[in-house]
ZAPA-78964 format. One record per residue (C-alpha): residue number from 0; x, y, z. Coordinates in nm, 4 decimals, padded with zeros to 6 digits. Example, Ala and Ser with C-alpha at 12.3 -4.5 7.8 and 13.67 -1.06 7.14 Angstrom:
2
0|01.2300|-00.4500|00.7800
1|01.3670|-00.1060|00.7140
END
This chain:
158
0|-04.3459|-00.9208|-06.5960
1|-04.1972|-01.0778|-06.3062
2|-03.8459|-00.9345|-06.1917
3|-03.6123|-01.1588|-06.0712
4|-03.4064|-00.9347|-05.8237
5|-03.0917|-01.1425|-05.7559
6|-03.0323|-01.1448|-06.0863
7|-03.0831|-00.7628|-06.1025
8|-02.8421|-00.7164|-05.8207
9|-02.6020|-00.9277|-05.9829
10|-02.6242|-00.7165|-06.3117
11|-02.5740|-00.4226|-06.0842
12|-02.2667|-00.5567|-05.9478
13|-02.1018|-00.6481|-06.2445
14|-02.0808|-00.2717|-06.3631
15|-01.7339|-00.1267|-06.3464
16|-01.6960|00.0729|-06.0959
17|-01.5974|00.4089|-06.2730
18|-01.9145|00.3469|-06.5208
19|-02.1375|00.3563|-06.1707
20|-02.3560|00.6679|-06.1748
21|-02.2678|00.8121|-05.7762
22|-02.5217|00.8024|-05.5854
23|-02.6525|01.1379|-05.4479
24|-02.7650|01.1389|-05.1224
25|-02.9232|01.5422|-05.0006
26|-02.9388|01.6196|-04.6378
27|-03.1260|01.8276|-04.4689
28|-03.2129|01.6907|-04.1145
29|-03.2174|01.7542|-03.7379
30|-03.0655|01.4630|-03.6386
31|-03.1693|01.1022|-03.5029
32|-03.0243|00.7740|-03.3756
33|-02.6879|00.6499|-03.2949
34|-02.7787|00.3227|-03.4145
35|-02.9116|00.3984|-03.7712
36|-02.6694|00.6803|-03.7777
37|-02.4280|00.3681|-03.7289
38|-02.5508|00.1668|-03.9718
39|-02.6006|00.4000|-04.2712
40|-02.2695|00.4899|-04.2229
41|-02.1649|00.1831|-04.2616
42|-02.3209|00.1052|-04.5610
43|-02.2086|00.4036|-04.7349
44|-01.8964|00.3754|-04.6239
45|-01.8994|-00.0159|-04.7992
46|-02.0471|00.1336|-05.1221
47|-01.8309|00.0766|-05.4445
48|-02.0844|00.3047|-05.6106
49|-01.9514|00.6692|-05.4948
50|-02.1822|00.8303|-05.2502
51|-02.1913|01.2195|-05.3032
52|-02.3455|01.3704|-04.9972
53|-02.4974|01.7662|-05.0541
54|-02.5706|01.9421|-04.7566
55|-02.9163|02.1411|-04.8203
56|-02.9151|02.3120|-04.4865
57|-02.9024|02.1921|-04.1458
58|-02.7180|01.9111|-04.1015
59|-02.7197|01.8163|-03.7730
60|-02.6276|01.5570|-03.5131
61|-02.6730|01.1806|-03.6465
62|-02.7098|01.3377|-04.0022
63|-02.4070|01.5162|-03.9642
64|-02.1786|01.1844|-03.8611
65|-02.3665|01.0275|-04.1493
66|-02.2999|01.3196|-04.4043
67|-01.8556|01.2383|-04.3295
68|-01.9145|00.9213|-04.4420
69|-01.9903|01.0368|-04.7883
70|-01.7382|00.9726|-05.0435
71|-01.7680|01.3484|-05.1863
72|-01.9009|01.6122|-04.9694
73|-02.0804|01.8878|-05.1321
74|-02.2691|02.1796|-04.9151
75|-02.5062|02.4847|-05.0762
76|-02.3815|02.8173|-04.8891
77|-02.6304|02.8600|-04.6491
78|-02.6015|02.5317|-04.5341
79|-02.4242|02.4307|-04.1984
80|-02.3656|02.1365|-03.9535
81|-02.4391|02.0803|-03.5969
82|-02.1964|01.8164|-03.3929
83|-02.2953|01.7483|-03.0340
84|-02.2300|01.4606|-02.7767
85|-02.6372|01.4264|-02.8733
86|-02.8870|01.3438|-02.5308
87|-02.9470|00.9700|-02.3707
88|-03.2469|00.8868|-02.1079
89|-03.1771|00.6969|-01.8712
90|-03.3345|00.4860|-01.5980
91|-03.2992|00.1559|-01.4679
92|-03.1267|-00.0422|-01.1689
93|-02.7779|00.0972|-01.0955
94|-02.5935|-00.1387|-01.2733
95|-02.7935|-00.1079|-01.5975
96|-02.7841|00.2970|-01.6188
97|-02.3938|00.2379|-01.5431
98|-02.3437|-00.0344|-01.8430
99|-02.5645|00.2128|-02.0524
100|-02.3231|00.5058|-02.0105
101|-02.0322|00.2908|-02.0167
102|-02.1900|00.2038|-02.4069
103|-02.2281|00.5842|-02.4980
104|-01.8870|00.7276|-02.4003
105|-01.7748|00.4109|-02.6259
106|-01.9724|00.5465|-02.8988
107|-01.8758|00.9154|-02.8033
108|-01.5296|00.7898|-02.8691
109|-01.5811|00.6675|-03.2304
110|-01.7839|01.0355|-03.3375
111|-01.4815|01.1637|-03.1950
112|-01.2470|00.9609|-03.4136
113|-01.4736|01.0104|-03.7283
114|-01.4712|01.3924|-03.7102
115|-01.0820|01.3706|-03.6860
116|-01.0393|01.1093|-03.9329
117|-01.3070|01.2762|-04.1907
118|-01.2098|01.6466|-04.1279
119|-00.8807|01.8500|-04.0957
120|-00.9942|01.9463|-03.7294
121|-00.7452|01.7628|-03.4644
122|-00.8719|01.5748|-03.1744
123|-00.7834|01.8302|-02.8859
124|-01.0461|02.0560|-03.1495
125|-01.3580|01.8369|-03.1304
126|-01.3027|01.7810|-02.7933
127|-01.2880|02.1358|-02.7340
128|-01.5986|02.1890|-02.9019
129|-01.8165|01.8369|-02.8919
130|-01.9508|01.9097|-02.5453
131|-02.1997|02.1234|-02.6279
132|-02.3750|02.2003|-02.9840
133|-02.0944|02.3100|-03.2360
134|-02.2143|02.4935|-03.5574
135|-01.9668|02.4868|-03.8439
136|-02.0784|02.7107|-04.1086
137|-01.9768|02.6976|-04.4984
138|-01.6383|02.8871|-04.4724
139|-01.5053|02.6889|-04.1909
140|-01.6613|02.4119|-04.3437
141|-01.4479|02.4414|-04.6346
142|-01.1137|02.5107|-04.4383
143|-01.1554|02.1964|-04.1990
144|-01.2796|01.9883|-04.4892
145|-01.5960|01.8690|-04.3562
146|-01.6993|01.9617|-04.7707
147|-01.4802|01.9565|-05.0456
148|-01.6539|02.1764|-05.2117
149|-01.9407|02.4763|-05.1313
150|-02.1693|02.4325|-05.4179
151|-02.2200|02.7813|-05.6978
152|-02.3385|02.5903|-05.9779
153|-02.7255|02.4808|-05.9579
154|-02.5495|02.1356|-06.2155
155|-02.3671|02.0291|-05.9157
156|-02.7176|01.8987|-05.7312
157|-02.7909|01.6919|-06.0503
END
């Protein structure tokens, strides 16, 4: 049978949103790049299907921008995140390793901004903390609302 996929995604669309099954995303990962980081956050962040992120244990760097994104934020107790300013290489002509930097501290600046958008800690907070690695464990977690919710019901993960 041949499956004609626009028309799929177009029956896809079409569903009301509040019918949508959310989407269920588990995390459990060291970390990665600033520019997939970027653009998975973007999509989630464009889903109208909700987009329940469940943090399975470390959650750190790139995952851990990624995970705010999620409409719902869900953690298991032993779980935790790790934000950082994350590590560049760098090498090139001056003016290329200058332009470089000049790029990072821009995206620096929007982590920043998600963390104090996404969370209940204030700016002078992260930037306390973002220079080196910050762990945030499940109670503070819970108080800052990087998770809505600390998960004590095996149901919640499906």
């Amino acid at each position: 049978t041949n499956i004609d996929y626009d028309e799929c995604a177009k029956s896809l669309a079409n569903i009301p949103i509040e019918q949508r099954i959310p989407i269920k995303l588990l995390f459990h990962y060291v970390g990665g790049d600033l520019d997939i980081q970027a653009m998975m956050s973007n999509i989630i962040t464009l889903s109208k299907t909700p987009v329940i992120g469940i943090a399975m244990g470390m959650v750190a760097s790139a995952a851990a921008y990624i995970f705010l994104n999620c409409h719902k934020r869900y953690m298991l107790p032993s779980s935790y995140f790790l934000f950082h300013k994350g590590s560049i290489g760098v090498n090139g002509n001056a003016n290329d390793v200058l332009s470089l930097i000049e790029d990072y501290q821009a995206q620096l600046d929007i982590l920043v901004q998600k963390i104090v958008s996404c969370t209940d800690f204030t700016e002078a907070e992260v930037l306390n903390n973002i220079g080196m690695d910050w762990y945030i464990r499940a109670p503070l977690a819970l108080e800052k609302h990087v998770v809505d919710k600390i998960i004590d019901d095996i149901d919640d993960l499906f």
